[in-house]
C-alpha positions in Angstrom: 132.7 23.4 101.2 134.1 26.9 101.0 133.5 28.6 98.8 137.3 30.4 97.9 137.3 27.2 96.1 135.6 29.0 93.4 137.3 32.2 93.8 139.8 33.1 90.7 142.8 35.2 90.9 143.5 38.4 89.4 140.2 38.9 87.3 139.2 42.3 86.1 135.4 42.2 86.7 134.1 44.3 84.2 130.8 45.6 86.0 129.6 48.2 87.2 129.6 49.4 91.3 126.2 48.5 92.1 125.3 46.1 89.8 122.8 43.5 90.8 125.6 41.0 88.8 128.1 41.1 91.8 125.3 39.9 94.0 124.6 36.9 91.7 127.6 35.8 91.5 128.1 35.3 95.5 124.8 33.5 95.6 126.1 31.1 93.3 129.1 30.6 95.0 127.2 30.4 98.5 124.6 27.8 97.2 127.7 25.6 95.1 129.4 25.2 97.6 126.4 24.3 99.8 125.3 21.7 97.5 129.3 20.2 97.4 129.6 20.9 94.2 133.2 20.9 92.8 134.8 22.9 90.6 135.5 19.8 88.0 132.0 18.7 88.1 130.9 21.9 87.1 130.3 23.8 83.4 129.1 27.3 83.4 127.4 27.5 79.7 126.8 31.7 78.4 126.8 33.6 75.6 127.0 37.3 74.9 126.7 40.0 77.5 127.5 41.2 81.0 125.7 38.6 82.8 127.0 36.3 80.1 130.6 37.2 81.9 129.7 35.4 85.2 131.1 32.6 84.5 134.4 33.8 83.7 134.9 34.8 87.4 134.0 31.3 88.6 136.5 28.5 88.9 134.4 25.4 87.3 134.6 24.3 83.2 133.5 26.9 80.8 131.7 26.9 77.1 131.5 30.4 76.1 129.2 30.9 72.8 128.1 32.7 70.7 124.8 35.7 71.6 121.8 33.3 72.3 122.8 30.3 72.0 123.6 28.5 75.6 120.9 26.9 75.7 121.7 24.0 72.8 125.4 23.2 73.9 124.7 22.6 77.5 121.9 20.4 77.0 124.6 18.1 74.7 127.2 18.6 77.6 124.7 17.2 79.9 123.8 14.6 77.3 127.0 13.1 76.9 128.0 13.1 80.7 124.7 13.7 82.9 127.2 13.5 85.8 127.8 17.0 85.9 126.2 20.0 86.7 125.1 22.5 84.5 124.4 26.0 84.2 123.3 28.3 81.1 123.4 31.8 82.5 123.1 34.9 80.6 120.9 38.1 80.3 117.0 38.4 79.7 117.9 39.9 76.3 120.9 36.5 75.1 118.0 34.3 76.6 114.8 35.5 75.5 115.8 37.9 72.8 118.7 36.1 70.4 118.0 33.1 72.2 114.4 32.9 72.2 113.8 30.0 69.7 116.4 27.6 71.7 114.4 28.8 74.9 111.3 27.5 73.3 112.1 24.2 72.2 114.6 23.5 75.4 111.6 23.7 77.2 110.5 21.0 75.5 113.5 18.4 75.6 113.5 19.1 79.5 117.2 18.6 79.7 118.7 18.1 83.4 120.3 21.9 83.2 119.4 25.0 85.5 118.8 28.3 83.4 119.6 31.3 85.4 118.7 34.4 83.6 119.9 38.2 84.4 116.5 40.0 84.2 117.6 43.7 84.3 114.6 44.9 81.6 117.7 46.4 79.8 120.6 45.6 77.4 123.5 46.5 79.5 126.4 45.4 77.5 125.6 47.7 74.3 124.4 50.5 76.4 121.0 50.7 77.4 118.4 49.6 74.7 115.1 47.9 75.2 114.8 44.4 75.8 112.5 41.7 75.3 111.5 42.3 79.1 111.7 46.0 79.3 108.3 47.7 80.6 106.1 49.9 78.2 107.0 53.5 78.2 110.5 52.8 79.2 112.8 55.7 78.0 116.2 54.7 76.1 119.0 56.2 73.7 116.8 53.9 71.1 113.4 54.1 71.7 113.3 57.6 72.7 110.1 58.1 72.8 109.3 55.0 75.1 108.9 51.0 74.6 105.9 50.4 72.7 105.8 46.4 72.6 104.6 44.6 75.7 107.3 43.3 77.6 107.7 39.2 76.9 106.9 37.0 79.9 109.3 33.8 80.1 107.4 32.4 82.7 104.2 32.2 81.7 105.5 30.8 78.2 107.7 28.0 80.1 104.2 27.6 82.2 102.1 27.2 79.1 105.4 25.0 77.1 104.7 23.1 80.2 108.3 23.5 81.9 110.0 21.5 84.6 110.1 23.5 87.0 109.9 28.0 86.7 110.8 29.7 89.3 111.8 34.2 89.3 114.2 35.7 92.2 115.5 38.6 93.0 119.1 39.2 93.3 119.6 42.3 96.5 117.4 39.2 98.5 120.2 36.8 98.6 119.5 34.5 101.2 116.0 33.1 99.7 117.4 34.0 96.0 120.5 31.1 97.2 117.4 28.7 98.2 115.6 29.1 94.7 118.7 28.3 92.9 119.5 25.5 95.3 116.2 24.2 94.3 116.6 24.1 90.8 119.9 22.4 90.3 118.8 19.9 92.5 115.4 19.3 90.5 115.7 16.7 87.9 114.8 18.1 84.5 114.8 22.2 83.0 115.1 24.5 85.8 114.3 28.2 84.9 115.4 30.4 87.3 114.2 34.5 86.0 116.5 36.4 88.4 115.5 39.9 88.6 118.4 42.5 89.7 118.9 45.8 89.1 121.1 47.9 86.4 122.4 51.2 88.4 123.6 52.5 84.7 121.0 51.6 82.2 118.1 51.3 84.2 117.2 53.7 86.2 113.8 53.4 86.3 113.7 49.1 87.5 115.9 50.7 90.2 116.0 48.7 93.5 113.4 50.9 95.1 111.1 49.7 92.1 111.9 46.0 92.9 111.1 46.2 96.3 108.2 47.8 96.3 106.5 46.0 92.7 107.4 42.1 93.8 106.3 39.4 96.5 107.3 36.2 97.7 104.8 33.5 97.5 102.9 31.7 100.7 103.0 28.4 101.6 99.5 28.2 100.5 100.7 28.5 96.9 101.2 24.6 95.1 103.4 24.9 92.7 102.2 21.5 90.9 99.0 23.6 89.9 99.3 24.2 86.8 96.7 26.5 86.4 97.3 28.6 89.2 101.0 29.0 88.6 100.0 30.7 85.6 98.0 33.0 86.8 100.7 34.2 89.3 103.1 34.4 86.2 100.7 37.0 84.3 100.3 38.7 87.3 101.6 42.4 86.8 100.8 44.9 89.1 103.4 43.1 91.7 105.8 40.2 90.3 105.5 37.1 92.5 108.8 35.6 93.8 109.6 32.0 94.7 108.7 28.7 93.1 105.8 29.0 90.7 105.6 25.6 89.0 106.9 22.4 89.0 106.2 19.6 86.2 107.4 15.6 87.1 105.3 14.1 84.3 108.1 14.7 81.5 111.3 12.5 82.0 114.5 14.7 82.0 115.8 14.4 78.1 118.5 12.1 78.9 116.6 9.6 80.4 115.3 9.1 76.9 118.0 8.9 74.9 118.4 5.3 73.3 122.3 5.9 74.4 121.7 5.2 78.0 118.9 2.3 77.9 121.2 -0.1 77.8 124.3 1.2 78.8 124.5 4.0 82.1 128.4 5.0 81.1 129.1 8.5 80.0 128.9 9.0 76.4 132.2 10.8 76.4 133.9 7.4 78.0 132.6 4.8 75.7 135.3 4.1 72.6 134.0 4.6 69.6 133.7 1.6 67.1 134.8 3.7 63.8 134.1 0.6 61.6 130.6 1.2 62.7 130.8 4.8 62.2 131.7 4.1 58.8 129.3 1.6 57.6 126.4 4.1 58.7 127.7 6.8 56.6 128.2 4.1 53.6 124.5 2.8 54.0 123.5 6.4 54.0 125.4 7.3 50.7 123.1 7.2 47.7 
């Protein structure tokens, strides 16, 4: 498929020159269109924030929310038609910071979505503050005198939650960042995808010099159905480990195990609603 199927006309992209962003957003026009994936079938779920904007400059459906909260409307889009595919993208600080509650627990319904999150270690949108992922010592207009909390790590917590499948990328390495992703909306169940790129206006320390030279991919050696060993790779520090990192069959995908579907495979969105039904609920319900 090619992929000017995505392309949209006459859109002011609101980035930066240089921003890791642009990169992302040809990756995921490279792998959709590798995986056949049409516009129709697709919803692009965000919230606040520049990477939050990516999927306004990608043909597909869009549900655009509010700051942190992607994460709860497209596992009811997927719920009510699993025959799309979906993707909640946004920033390290919509995700983990605003969002970090619906991270949690979305973890744990394992709906059939791919999370891709911009990890720049930096708000961008409102000008350069700390994030949850930011480094210790990190200089901004807010914390002046340097980060003092230790910078939250989302995939050791989706490790230990007991994810789907956790996987971190980096965005200037497109070719095996496009194979991650690919990976992930093809795996049945959550699929976290921590995409590290750099912010050329914010961030000038996590600059791309930094990235190169403080991550790794993983060997073949490494078995991402270790449990155990993927989270030891996850806390590793010193150099950030690229690639797969776990993967977790044993919990069905949410939908799977929705009463809806055990009887009946058809969309929830096509069935007709029997409001005589609807309304003898709500009268059995009533006091």
């Amino acid at each position: 498929m090619d992929t000017k199927i995505y392309d949209m006309d006459k859109v002011d992209i609101a980035w930066c020159p240089g921003c890791g962003n642009f990169s992302i957003l040809k990756i995921l026009k490279d792998t959709l269109a590798e995986l056949d994936t049409k516009p129709e079938k697709l919803v692009m779920v965000s919230g606040i924030g520049q990477a939050a904007k990516t999927p306004h400059y990608l043909k597909g459906n869009v549900f655009n929310g509010l700051h942190g909260r992607a994460l709860p409307p497209a596992t009811a889009i997927k719920a009510v038609n699993r025959n799309l595919v979906v993707i909640a993208e946004g920033g390290d600080g919509d995700m983990y910071g605003e969002g970090g509650n619906h991270f949690i627990h979305t973890i744990r319904r394992n709906p059939d979505i791919t999370n891709i999150v911009h990890n720049n270690m930096v708000y961008g949108l409102t000008k350069g503050q700390a994030s949850p992922t930011s480094l210790k010592g990190f200089n901004t207009p807010v914390q002046v005198n340097g980060v003092i909390l230790e910078p939250f790590n989302p995939l050791a917590v989706a490790i230990g939650l007991g994810a789907s499948f956790v996987s971190r990328a980096y965005s200037d390495d497109m070719k095996e960042t496009k194979e991650i992703i690919k990976k992930a909306i093809k795996h049945k169940g959550y699929a976290l995808v921590d995409l590290l790129h750099p912010c050329v206006t914010f961030n000038r320390f996590n600059d791309r010099k930094w990235f190169k030279e403080h991550t790794y991919y993983l060997g073949k050696e490494h078995d991402p159905t270790n449990r155990n060993e993927a989270f030891k790779k996850a806390t590793e520090t010193d150099k950030l480990p690229l690639g797969v990192l776990y993967i977790n069959k044993a919990n069905k995908p949410f939908e799977e195990k929705l009463s809806a579907y055990k009887k009946n495979k058809k969309p929830m969105y096509e069935r007709e609603v029997d409001f005589r039904k609807v309304r003898d609920l709500i009268e059995s319900k009533r006091s």
